[in-house]
Structures are given as C-alpha cells and as structure tokens.
N, C-alpha and C positions, 0 to 999 in steps of 0.2 A: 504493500500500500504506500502510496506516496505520504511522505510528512511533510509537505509544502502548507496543507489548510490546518494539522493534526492543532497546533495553539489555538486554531478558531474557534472546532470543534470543545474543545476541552474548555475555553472559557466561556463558551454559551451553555456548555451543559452544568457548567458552575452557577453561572447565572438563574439560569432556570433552576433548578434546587434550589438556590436561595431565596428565588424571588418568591417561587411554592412554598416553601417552608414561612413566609413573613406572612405573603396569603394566608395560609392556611388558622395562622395566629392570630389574626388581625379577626377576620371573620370568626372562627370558634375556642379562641381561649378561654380561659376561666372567666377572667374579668372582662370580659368585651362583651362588644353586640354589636348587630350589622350598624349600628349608631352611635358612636361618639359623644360622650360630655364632657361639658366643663361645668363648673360651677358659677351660676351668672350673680348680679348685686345685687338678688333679690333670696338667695340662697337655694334658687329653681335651680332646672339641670335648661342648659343648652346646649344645642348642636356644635359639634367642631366639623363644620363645613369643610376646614382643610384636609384632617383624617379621614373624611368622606372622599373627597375629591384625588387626596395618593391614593387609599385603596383603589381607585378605581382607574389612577391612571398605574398603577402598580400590576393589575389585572392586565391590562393593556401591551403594558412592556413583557409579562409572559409573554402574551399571546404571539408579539412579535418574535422572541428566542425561539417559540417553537417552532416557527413558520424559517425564522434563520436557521436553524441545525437541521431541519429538513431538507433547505437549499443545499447547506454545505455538505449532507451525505450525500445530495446528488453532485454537487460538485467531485465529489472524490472518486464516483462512480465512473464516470467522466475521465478522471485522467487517468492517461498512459501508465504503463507499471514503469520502474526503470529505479535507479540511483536518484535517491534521498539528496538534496542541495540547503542549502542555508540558505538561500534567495526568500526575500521576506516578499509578503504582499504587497503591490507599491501603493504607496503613500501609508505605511504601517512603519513603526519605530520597535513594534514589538511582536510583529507576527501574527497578531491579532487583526480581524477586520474592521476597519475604522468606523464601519456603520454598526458595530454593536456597542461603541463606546456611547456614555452619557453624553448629549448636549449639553449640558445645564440645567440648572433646578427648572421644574416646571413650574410654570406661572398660573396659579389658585386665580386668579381674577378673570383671565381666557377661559375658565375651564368650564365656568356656568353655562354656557351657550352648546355646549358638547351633547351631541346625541349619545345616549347609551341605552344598553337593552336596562327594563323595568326588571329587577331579581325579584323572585317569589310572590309576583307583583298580586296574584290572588289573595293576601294574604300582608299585605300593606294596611287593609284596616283594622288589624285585629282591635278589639278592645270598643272600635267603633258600629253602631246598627244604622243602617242605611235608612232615609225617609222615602222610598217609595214613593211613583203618583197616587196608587190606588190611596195609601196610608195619610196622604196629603190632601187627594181629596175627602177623602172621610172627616179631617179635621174643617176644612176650611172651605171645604167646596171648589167648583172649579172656578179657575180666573177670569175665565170669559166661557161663555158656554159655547162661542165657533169660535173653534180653533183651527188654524192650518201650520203649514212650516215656515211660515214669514210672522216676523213679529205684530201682535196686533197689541189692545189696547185690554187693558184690565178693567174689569167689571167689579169685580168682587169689591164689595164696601168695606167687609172685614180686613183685607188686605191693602185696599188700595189707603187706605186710612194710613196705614203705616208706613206707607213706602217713604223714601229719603233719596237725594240726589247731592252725594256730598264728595269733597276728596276726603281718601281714606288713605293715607300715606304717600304712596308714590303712583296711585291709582282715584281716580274717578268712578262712581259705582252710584246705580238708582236698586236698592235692595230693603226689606225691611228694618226698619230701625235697630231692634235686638241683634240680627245679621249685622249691621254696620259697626254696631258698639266692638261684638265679638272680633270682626273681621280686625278691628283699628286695634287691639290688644295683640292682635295676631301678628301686626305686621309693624307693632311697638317693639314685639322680640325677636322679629328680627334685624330692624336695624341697628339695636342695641349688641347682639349676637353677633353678625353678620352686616355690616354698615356696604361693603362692596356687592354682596348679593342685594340689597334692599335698592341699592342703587336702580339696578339694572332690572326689576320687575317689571313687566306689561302686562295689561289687561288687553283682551278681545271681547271683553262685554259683561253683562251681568243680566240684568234684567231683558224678560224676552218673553211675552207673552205668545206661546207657540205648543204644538205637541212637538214630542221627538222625530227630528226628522226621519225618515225611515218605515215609523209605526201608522198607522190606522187611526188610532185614540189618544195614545199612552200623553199624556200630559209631561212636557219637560219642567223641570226643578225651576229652570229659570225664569218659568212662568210666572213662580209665586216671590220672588224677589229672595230666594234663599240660596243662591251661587254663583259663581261670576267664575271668567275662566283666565288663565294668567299664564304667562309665558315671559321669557328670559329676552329681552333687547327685541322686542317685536317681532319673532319669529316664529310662526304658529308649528304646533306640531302636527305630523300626518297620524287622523285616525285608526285606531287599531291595527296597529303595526307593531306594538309591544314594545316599544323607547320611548324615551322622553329624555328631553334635557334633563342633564346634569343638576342644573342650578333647581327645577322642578322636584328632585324626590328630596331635595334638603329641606325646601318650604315644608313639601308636605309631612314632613314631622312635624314642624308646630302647629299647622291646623293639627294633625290627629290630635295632637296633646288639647288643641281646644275642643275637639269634639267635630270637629267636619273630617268629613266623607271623600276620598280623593278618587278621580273617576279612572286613576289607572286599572282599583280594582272590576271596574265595568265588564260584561262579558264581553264587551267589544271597546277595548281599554280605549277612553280619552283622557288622557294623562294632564289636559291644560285647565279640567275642570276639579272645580272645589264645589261640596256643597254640605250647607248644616244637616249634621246627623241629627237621629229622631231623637237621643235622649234630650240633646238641647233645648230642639225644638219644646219637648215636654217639657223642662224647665220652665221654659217663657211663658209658657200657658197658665201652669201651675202658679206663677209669679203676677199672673194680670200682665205680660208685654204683650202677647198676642190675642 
C-alpha cells in the first residue's frame, strides 16, 4: 500500500473518535441534556445558545471526517502499488491534508440562520398539551363562521374584545392580550439570555382569521389570535421538510418553558410556528383574561 495519504488517513480517523467521543458526551452524559444552562439574574435556568450551536456544528465536522476518510480510502485504492516516498501532499507542512485542518473558531452569531434537521422533533413538546381547533372551538366558538384560506375578519365578540396590535420586542403582532403579555416575557428572556439571537428575530404574521390551508374545516390557531410565526433575518422556512433554522429550536425552549406549542412537532412539521398550549390557555380563563 502506498504511504503517501497513510498521515491523512490516520488523522481523520483521530478526529472522528474524538469528535464521537465529545458527541457522544455532550448529548448523553450524566449531567447534560440535549439543552444547555446557565444560570440567569433571576436564578431561572437559561439556554446556552452557544453549546447549542458547537454541538451542532461539532455534529457537522463528523459528518465531514467521515465523508473525508471515505474519499481518502478511495484515494489509496486508486494509486499505483510501488516504493513508499517522503513526498508530502502539496501545500501540507505535515502530510496531513490541509482541508481537514481547522479554519478558525466558528462564528455563534452566523450560525442562527443555518438550516439543520429538527432531532427527535416528535417529541420537542414534551411537558406541553396542544390546543386543538376542535378544543378551541368548544371554548370560544368559531372566529368567523366563513372561513376560507385567505385571511378574513373576526366575528367573535369574545375574542375580538381582546385582541391587541402592539410591538412585542423585536416583532409587531395583533394577538390576544394574555398571548401578548406571555409572548413579551418570552422574548424579555431572550434578549437578556441571548441579546445576538433577539436581534435577528422575524415575524411572518400572527393573526389570520382562516382555516388551515390544506383542510376542508379545520380552523387554524391563528384565527383566534393565539400564535404568530417567526423566523431568523426574514427567511421563511420550507414546510414539512423536517429542518428549521438553527436560531428557531433555541427560541423554542423558552416558549416550551412558557407553555407554547412549537409547530415542528406538527405531523407535517412547521417549525416557524409558535402557539399557546391548552394549559395556559386554561389559566387565563380560570383567571377572568379570556
């Protein structure tokens, strides 16, 4: 076998071990969880968005080692048999192939806009119960009794009472009142947490009196002013494709911790929507807000 590639070889199979082994730690050690905290000035836990963002570009860099050791076995399959030479790789100091070396620290603040696949994404709302149309209209009736898939206008007296058109941090939103309160607590932790993420928030809407596009009847969430849907530097994601921005599965911990509903668990995942779960909802009722 030639030993002209054998140092490439040998440092990417290092690499990948180690990068496995940090994986492997990172996601199921004792003290971990697919989520990172700190401890924030209120004595809550907070997201460490950055430990979020290396795992996942850590994930990543495997992926490439193993797609390079794969190249370089076919590389060696490839060459001629013959006498061993010290002739390095050109532009290599060390024999090593220069496209496996680090560039530089990766840049956390690029990295929100990053497509990645949704992990375990059935299973992102544990802890949270979903408010249904059927469950929504039993409470509240429906928002307008014609509905189609283009926004129309709200009827409901009970709801329409409540609605609010305010800015809520780095976003504009017409949603119920209790929604707005919740939502502006939501996005207090994160720019106190995450001030580079809060930055770069969009909204593509919120209120939307319509059924779901697709369905026959099914009334959408955003009929009744209880979701809005949000995305990283205005770049909407493609439905039900099973990815979402980066900067999206960090949010949606602090909704879950408030109590909304993130639509990647959807069976036909949209990952830009947020909407209040049903216990909340209960609350407000329970409270006289709704």
């Amino acid at each position: 076998m030639d030993k002209r590639v054998i140092p490439a070889i040998v440092a990417a199979m290092i690499l990948l071990a180690v990068g496995l082994g940090v994986l492997i730690y990172l996601q199921f050690g004792p003290e971990q969880s697919s989520i990172a905290y700190d401890s924030d000035a209120d004595g809550g836990s907070a997201i460490d968005s950055g430990a979020r963002i290396e795992i996942e570009m850590l994930r990543q860099q495997i992926e490439a080692l193993q797609a390079k050791v794969i190249e370089l076995e076919q590389r060696i399959s490839a060459l001629p048999s013959g006498p061993a030479t010290d002739t390095l790789p050109p532009g290599s100091a060390t024999g090593v192939d220069p496209s496996l070396m680090r560039e530089g620290p990766n840049q956390i603040i690029d990295a929100y806009a990053q497509v990645v696949l949704i992990a375990n994404r059935r299973n992102v709302n544990r802890g949270v119960n979903i408010a249904d149309p059927s469950y929504l209209e039993s409470v509240f009736g429906k928002p307008n009794e014609e509905l189609s898939e283009d926004c129309g206008t709200m009827t409901n007296d009970r709801l329409s009472k409540n609605l609010v058109l305010e800015q809520v941090g780095p976003v504009q939103v017409r949603m119920l009142r209790p929604a707005i309160d919740s939502l502006r607590r939501v996005f207090d932790r994160i720019k106190a947490t995450d001030p580079d993420l809060y930055a770069r928030i969009n909204t593509a809407g919120s209120l939307c009196v319509r059924r779901i596009r697709g369905s026959a009847n099914s009334t959408s969430t955003h009929a009744f002013g209880l979701s809005l849907d949000l995305n990283i530097d205005g770049h909407l994601d493609t439905l039900g494709d099973g990815k979402t921005q980066l900067g999206l599965t960090i949010l949606a911990d602090f909704f879950r911790n408030e109590g909304w509903y993130w639509g990647a668990g959807f069976s036909r995942e949209d990952s830009m929507h947020f909407e209040v779960g049903r216990d909340l909802i209960e609350e407000w009722i329970s409270e006289g807000k709704l």
